[in-house]
C-alpha positions in Angstrom: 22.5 84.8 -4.0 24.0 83.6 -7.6 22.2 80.5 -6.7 18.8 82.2 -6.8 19.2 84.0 -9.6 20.0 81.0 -11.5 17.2 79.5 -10.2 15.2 82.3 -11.2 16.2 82.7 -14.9 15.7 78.9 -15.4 12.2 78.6 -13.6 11.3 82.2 -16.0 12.9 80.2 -19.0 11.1 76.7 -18.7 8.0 78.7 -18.0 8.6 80.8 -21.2 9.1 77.5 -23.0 6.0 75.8 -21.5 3.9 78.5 -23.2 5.3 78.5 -26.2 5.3 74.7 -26.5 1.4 75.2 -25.5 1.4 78.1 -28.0 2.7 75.7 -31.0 0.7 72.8 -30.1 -2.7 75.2 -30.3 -1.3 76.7 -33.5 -0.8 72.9 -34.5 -4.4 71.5 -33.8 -5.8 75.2 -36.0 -3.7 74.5 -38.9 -5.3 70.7 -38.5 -8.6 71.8 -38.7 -8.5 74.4 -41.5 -6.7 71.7 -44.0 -9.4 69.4 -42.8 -12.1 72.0 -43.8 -10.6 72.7 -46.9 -10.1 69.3 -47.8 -14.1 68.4 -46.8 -14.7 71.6 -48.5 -13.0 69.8 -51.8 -14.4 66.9 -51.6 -17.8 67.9 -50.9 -17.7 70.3 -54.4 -16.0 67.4 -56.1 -18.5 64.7 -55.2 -21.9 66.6 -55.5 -21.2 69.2 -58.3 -21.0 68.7 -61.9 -18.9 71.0 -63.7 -19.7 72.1 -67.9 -17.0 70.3 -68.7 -18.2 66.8 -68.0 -21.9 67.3 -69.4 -22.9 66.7 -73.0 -23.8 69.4 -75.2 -27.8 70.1 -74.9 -28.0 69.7 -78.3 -26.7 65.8 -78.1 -28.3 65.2 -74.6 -29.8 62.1 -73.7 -33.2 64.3 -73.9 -32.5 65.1 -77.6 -32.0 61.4 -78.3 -35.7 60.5 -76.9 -37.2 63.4 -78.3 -35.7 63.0 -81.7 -35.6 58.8 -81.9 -37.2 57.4 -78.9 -40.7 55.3 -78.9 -44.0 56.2 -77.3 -42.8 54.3 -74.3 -39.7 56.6 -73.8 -41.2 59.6 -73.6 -44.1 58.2 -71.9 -41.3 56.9 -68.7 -39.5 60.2 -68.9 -42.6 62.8 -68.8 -45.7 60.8 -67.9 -47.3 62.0 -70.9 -47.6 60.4 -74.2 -46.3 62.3 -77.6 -49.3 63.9 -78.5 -50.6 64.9 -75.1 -46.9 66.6 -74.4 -47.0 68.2 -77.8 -50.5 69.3 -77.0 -49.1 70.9 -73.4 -46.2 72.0 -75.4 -47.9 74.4 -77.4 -49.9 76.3 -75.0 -46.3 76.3 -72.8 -44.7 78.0 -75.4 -47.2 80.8 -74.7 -45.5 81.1 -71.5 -42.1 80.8 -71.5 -40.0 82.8 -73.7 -36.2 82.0 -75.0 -34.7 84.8 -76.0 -33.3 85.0 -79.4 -29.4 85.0 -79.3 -27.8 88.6 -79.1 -24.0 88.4 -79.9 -24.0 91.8 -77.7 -26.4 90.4 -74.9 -24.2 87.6 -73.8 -24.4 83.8 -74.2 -27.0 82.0 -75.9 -29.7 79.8 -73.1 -28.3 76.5 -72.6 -31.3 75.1 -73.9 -32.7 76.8 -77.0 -36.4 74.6 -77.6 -39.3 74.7 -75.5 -39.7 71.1 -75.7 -36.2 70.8 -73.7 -37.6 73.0 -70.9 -40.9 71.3 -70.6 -39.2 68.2 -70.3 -36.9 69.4 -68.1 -39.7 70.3 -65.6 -42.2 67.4 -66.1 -39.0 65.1 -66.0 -38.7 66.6 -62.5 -42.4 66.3 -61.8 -42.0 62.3 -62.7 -40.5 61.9 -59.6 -37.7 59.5 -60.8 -34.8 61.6 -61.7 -32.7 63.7 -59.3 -30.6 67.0 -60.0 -27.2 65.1 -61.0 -29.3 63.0 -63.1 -31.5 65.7 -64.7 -28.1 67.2 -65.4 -26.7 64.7 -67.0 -29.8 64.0 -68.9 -30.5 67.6 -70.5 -26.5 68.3 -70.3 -26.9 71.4 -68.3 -25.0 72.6 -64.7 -26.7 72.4 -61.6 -27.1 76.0 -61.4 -28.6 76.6 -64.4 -31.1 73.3 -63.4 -32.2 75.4 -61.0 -32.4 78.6 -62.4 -34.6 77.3 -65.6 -36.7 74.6 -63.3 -38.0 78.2 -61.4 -38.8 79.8 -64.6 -40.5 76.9 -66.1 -42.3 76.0 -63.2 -44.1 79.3 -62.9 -44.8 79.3 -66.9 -46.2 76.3 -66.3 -48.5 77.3 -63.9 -49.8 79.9 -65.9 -50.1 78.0 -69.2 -52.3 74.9 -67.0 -55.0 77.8 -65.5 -57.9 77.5 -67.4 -56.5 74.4 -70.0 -59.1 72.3 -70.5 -57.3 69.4 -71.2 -55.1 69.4 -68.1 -58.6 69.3 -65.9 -59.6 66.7 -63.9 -62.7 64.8 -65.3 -63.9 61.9 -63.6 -66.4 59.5 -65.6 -70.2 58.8 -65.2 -70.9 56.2 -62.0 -72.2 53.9 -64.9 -68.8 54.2 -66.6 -66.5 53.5 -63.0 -68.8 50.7 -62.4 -67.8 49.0 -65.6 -64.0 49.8 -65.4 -64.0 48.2 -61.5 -65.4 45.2 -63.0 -62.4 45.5 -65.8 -60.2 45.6 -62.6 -61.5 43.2 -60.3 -61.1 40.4 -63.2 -57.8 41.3 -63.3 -57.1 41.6 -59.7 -59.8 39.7 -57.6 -58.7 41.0 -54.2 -59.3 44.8 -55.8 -63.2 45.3 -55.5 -64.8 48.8 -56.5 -61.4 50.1 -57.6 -61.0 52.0 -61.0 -58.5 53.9 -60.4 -55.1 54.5 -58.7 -53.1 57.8 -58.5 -49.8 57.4 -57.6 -46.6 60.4 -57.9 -46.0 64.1 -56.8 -48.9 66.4 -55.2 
């Protein structure tokens, strides 16, 4: 009779023990996966987000270089327009968009205080070429503030191009594309009848 008792308690004890090692080893493999979460969850913010800290003021942004020193060509790479055709833009844009004037009671002062910084910013985009870490770097402003101004400047944008004649599409006389595919095809035998290529963002 002892016997089976004995018995008894140890087959009640290894079971207890079985379930708690399964217990731990369960509690093991959760605490594995949250510290590998959190860690993805750091390294994921680390690699893809730019923080204030590590961007140039707007004010000395690689944009304020080419706007302030840069050739024709500069501007021409970053915007697809030349200087007088984006200064031509930018004044009917300004229309538009409005930056507040600074209010010490109102909060901080925009990130980027000149309309020629947000136009750029959004025709920059348009160009194709750049992506959000480098349209950060380049105007010296946070991701979430990218954002935030691209969608504000996109829809002034919009609104300043309806009904700007010189953003329209004007194609020349049949007489005048004759002469520019013969311009071409001296150039570039194998191109016949071609005057024209369009090539970037729809």
């Amino acid at each position: 009779m002892e016997d089976e008792i004995v018995m008894f308690v140890l087959c009640k004890t290894l079971r207890k023990r079985y379930l708690l090692a399964c217990k731990l080893d369960e509690l093991r493999k959760r605490i594995s996966a949250e510290i590998l979460r959190l860690e993805w969850k750091r390294l994921v913010r680390t690699r893809y987000y730019l923080t204030r800290d590590c961007l140039k003021d707007p004010e000395c942004s690689d944009w304020m270089v080419i706007w302030n020193n840069g050739l024709e060509e500069n501007l021409i790479n970053t915007t697809s327009l030349s200087r007088a055709s984006f200064e031509q833009l930018l004044g009917r844009f300004a229309l538009f968009y409005k930056i507040p004037a600074y209010n010490r009671a109102g909060g901080r002062p925009r990130k980027l205080q000149h309309y020629h910084q947000v136009l750029g910013l959004v025709l920059a985009f348009y160009e194709g070429s750049m992506n959000y870490t480098l349209l950060c770097l380049a105007f010296g402003i946070p991701p979430a503030t990218l954002s935030r101004i691209l969608n504000e400047a996109e829809a002034a944008l919009a609104q300043a191009l309806r009904g700007f004649s010189p953003a329209r599409n004007v194609w020349p006389t049949l007489v005048r594309q004759k002469a520019l595919a013969r311009l071409v095809e001296a150039r570039q035998p194998l191109l016949k009848y071609t005057w024209v290529f369009l090539d970037g963002k729809t």
